[in-house]
Residue frames as a rotation matrix with the C-alpha (Angstrom) as fourth column:
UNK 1
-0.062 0.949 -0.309 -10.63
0.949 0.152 0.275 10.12
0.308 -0.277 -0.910 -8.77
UNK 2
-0.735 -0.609 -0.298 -9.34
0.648 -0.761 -0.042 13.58
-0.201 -0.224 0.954 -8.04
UNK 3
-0.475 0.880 0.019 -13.46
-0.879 -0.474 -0.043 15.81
-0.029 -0.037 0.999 -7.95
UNK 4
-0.236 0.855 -0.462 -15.16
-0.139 0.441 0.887 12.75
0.962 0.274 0.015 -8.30
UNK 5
0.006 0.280 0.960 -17.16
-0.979 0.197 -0.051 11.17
-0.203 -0.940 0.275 -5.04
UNK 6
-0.837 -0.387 -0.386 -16.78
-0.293 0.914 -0.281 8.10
0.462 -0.123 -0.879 -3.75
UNK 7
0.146 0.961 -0.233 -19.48
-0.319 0.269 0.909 6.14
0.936 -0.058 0.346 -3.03
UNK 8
0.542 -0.354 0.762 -20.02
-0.838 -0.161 0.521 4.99
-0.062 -0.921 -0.384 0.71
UNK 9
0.776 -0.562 0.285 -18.44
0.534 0.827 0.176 1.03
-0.335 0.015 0.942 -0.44
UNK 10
0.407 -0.716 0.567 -15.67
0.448 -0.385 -0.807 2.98
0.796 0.582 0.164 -2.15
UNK 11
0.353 -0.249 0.902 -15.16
-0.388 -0.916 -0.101 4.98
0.852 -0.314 -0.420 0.57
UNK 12
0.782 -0.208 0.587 -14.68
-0.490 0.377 0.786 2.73
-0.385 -0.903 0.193 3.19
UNK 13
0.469 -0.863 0.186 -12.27
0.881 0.443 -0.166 0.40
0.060 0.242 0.968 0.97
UNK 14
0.441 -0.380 0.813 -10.66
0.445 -0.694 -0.566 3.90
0.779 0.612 -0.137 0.69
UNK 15
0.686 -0.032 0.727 -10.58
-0.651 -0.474 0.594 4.96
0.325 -0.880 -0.346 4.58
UNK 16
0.842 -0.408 0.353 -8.99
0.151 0.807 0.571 1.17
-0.518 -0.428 0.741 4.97
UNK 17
0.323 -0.727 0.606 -6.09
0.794 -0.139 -0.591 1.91
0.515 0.672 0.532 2.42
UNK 18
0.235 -0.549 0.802 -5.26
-0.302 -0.826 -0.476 5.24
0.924 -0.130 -0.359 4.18
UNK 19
0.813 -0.060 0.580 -5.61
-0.504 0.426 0.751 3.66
-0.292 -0.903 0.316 7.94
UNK 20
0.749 -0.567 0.343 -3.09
0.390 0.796 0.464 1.00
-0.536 -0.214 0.817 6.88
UNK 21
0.094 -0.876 0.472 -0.60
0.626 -0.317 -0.713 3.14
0.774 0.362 0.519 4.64
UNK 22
0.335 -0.424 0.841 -0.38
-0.495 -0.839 -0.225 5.54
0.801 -0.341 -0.491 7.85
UNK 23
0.939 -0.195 0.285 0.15
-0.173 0.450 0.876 2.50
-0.299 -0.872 0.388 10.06
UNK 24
0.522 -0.843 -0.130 3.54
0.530 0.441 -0.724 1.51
0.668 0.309 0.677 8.04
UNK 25
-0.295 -0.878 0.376 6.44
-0.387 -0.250 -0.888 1.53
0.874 -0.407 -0.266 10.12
UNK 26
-0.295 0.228 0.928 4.54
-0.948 0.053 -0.314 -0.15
-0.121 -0.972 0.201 12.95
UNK 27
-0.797 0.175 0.578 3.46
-0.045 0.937 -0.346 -3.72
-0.602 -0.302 -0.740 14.24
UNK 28
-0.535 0.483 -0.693 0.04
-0.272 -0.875 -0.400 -2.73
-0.800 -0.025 0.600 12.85
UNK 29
-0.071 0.010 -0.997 0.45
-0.953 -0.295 0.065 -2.22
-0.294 0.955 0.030 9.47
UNK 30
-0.893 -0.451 -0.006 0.84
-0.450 0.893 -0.017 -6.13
0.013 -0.012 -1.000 9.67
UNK 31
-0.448 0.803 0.394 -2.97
0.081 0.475 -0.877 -6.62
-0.891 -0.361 -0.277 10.37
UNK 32
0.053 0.740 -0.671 -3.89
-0.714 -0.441 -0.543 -4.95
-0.698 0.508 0.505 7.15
UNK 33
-0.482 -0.161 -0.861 -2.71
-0.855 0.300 0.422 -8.12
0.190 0.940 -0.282 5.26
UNK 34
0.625 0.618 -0.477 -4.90
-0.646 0.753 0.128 -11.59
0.438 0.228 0.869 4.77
UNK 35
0.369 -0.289 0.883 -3.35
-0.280 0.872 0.402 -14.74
-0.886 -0.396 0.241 5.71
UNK 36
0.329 -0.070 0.942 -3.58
0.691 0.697 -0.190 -15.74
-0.643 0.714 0.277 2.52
UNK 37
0.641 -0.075 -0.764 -1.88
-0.365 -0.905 -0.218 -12.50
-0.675 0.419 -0.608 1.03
UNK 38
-0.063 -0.746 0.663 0.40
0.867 0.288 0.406 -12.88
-0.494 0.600 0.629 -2.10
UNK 39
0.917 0.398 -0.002 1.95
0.256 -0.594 -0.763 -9.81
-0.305 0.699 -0.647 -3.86
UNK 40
-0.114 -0.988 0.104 4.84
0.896 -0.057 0.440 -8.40
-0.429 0.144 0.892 -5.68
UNK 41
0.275 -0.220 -0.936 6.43
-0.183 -0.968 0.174 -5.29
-0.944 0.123 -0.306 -6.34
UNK 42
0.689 0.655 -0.310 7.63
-0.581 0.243 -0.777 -4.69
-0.434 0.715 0.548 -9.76
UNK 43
-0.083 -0.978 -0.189 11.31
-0.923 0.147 -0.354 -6.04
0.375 0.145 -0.916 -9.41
UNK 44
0.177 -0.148 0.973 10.08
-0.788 0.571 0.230 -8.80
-0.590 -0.808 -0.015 -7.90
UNK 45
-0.703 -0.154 -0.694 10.75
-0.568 0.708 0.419 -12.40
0.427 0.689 -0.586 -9.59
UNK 46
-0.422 0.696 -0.581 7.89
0.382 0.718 0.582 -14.08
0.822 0.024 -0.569 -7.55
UNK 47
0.041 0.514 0.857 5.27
-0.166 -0.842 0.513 -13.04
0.985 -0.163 0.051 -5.37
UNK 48
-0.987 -0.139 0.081 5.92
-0.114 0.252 -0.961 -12.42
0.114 -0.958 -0.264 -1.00
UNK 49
-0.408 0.672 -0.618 3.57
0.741 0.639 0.206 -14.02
0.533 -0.374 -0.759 1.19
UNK 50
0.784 0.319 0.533 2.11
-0.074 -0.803 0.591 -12.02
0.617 -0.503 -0.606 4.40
UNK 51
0.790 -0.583 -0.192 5.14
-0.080 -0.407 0.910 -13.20
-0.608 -0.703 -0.368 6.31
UNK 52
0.075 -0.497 0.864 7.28
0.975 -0.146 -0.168 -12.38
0.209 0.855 0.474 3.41
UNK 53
0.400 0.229 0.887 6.01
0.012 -0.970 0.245 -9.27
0.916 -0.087 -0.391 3.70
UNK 54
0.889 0.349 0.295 6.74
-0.037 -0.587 0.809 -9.18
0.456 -0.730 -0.509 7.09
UNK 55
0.449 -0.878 -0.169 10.15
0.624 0.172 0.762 -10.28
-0.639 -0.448 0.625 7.79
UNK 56
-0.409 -0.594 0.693 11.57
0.884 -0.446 0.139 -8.04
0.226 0.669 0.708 4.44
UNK 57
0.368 0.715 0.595 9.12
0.367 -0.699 0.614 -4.91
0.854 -0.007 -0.520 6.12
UNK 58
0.919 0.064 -0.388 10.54
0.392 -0.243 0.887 -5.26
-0.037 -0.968 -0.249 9.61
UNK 59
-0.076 -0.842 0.534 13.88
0.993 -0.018 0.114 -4.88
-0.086 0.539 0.838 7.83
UNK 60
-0.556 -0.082 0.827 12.97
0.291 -0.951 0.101 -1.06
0.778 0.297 0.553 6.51
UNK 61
0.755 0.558 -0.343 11.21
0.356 0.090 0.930 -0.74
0.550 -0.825 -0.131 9.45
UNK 62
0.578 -0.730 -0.366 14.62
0.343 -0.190 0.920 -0.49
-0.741 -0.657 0.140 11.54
UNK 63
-0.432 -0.900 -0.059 16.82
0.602 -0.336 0.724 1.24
-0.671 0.277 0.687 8.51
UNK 64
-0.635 0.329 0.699 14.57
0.344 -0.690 0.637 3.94
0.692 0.645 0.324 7.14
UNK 65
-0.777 0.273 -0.567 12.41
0.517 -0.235 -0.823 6.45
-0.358 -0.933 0.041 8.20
UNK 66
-0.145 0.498 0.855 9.36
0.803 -0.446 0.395 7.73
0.578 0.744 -0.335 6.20
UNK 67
-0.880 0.029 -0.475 9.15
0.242 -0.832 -0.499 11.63
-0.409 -0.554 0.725 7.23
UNK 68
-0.384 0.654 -0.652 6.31
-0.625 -0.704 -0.338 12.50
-0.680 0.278 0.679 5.01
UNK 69
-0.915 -0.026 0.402 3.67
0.269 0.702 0.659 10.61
-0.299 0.712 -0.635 2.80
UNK 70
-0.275 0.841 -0.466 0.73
-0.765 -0.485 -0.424 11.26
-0.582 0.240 0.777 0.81
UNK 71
-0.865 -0.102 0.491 -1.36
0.294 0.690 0.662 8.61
-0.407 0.717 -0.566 -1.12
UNK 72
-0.756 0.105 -0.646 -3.92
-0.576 -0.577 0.580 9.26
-0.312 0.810 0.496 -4.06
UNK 73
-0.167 0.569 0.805 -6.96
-0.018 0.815 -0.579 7.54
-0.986 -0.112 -0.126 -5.09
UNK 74
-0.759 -0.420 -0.498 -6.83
-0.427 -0.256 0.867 6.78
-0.491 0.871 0.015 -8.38
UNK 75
-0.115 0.886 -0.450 -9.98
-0.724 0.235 0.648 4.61
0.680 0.400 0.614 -9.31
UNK 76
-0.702 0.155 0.695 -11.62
-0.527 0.544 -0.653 2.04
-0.479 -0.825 -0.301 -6.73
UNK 77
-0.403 0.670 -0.623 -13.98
-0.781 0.103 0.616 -0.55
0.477 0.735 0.482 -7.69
UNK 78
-0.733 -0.017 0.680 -16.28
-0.648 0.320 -0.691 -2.50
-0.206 -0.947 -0.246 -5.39
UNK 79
-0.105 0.464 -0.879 -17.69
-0.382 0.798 0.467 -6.21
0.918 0.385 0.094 -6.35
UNK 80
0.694 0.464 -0.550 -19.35
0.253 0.557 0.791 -7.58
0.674 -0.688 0.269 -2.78
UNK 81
0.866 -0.500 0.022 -16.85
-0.083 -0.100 0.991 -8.37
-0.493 -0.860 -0.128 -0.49
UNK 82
-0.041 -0.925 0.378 -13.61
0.993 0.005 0.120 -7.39
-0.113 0.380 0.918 -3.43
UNK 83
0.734 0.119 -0.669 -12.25
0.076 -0.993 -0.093 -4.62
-0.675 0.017 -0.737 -4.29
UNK 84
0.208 -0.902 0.377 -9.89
0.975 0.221 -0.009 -3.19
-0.076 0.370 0.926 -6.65
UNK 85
0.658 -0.176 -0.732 -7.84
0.086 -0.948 0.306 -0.11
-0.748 -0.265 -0.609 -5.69
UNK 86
-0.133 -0.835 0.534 -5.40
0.877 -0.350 -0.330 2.01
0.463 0.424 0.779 -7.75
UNK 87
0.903 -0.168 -0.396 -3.28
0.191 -0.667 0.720 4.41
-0.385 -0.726 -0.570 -5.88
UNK 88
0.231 -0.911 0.341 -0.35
0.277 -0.274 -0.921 6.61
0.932 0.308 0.189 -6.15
UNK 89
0.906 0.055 -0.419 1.60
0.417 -0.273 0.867 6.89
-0.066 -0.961 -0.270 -3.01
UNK 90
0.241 -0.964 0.109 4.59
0.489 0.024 -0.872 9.23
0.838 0.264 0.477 -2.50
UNK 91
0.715 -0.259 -0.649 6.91
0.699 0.259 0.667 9.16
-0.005 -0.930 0.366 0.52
UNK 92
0.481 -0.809 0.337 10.08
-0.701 -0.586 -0.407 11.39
0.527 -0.040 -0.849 1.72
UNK 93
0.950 -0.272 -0.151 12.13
0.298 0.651 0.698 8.39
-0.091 -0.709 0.700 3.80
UNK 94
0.364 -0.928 -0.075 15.06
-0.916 -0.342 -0.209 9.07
0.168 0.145 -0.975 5.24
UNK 95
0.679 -0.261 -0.686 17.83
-0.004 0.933 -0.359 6.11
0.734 0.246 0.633 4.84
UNK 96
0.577 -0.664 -0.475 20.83
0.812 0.406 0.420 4.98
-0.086 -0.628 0.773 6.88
UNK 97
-0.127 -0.792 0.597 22.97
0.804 -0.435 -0.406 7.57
0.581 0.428 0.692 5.41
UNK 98
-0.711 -0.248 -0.658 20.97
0.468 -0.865 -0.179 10.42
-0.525 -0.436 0.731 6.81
UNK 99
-0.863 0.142 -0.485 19.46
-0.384 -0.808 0.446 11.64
-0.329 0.571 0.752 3.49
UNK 100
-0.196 0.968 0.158 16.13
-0.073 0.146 -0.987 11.92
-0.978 -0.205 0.042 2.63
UNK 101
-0.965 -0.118 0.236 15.18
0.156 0.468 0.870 10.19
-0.213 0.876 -0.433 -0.45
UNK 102
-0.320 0.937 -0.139 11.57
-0.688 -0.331 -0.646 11.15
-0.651 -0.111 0.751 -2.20
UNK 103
-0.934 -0.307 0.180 9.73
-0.129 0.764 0.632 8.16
-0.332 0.568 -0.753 -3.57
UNK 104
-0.109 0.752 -0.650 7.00
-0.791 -0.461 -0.402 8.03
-0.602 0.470 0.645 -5.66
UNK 105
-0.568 0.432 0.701 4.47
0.185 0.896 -0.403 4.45
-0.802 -0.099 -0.589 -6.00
UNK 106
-0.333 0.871 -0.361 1.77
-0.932 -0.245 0.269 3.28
0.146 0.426 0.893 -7.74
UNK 107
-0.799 0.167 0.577 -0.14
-0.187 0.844 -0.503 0.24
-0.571 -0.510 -0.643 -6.21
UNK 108
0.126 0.985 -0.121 -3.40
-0.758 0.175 0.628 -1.48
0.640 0.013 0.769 -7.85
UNK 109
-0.778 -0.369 0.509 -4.35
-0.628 0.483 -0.610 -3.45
-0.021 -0.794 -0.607 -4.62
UNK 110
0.097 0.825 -0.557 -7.34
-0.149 0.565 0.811 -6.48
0.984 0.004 0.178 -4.45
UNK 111
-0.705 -0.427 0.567 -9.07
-0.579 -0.116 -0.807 -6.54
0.410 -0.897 -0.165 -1.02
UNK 112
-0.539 0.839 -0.077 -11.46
0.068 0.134 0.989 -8.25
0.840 0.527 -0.129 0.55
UNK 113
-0.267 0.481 0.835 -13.95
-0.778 -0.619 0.108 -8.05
0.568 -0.621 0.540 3.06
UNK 114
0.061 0.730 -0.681 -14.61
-0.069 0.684 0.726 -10.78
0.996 0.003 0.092 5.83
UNK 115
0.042 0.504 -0.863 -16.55
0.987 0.115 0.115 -10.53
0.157 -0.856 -0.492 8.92
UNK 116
0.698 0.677 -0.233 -17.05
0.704 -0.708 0.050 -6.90
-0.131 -0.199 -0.971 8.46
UNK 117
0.497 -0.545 -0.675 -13.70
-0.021 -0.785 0.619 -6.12
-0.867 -0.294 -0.402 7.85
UNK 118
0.933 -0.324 -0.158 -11.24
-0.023 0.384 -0.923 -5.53
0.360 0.865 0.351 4.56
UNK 119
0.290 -0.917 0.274 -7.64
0.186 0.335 0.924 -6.75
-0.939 -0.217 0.268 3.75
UNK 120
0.284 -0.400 -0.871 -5.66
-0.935 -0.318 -0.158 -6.60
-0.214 0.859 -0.465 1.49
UNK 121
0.707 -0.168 0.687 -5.37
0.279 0.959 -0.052 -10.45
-0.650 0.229 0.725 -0.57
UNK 122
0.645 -0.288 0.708 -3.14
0.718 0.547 -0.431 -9.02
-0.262 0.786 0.559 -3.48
UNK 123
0.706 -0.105 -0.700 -1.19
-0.287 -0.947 -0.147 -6.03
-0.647 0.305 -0.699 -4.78
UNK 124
0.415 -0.589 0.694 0.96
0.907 0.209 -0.365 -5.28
0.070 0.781 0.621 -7.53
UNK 125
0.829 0.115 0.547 3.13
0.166 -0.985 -0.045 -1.86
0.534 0.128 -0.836 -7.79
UNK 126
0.250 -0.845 -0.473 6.00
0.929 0.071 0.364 -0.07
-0.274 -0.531 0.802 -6.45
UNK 127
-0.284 -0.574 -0.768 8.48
0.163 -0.818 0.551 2.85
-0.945 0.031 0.326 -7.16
UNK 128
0.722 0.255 0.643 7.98
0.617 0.181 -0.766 4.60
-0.312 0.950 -0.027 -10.59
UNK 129
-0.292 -0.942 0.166 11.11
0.906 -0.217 0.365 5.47
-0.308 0.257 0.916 -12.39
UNK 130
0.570 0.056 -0.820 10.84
-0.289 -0.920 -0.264 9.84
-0.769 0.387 -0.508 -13.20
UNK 131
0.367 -0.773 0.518 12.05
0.926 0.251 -0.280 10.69
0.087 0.582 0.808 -16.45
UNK 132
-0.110 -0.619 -0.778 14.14
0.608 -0.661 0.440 13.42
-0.786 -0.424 0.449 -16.95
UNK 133
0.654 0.738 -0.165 13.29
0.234 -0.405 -0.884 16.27
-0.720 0.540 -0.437 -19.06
């Protein structure tokens, strides 16, 4: 989406996606998911719940540290109270070891919108392998 404008429904699904990718690492970041969330990275073998998510989150949570992050809008698309995001999101986290590791997402998320607010009900996405020239 990189020159384009966002409409104002775009935008807001778009303000909610940055709000909750700068809450990670915190209690927070936990509100931005449904009840009824289900998603999976792409190693997964079946999709985590919301407390999936949250017990395997609280986990990097205490053994990593994200120093730096930046995420991307990549197209948004807004049906009533759904959305569908694509994003690119790349971190610097540092690990147990010390060293700082630079990782580099792509997420298409489905949100929706109830009582005035959005969530996130779905995602797909994760790390994307670099090749090497």
């Amino acid at each position: 989406m990189s020159g384009q404008e966002l409409s104002t429904e775009q935008q807001e699904v778009w303000e909610f996606i940055e709000t909750c990718q700068e809450r990670y690492g915190t209690e927070a970041w936990f509100d931005c998911f449904h009840e009824e969330f289900a998603g999976w990275f792409y190693l997964d073998l079946v999709p985590r719940t919301k407390d999936g998510e949250r017990k395997f989150s609280r986990v990097l949570f205490e053994t990593t540290e994200t120093r730096a992050s930046e995420v991307r809008p990549i197209a948004i698309r807004v049906h009533g109270n759904v959305a569908v995001a694509h994003y690119y999101l790349q971190n610097v986290v540092r690990g147990q070891d010390g060293q700082d590791v630079e990782e580099r997402m792509r997420f298409t998320d489905v949100l929706m919108k109830e009582n005035g607010r959005w969530q996130w009900i779905a995602d797909h996405g994760g790390p994307v392998a670099l090749a090497q020239p």
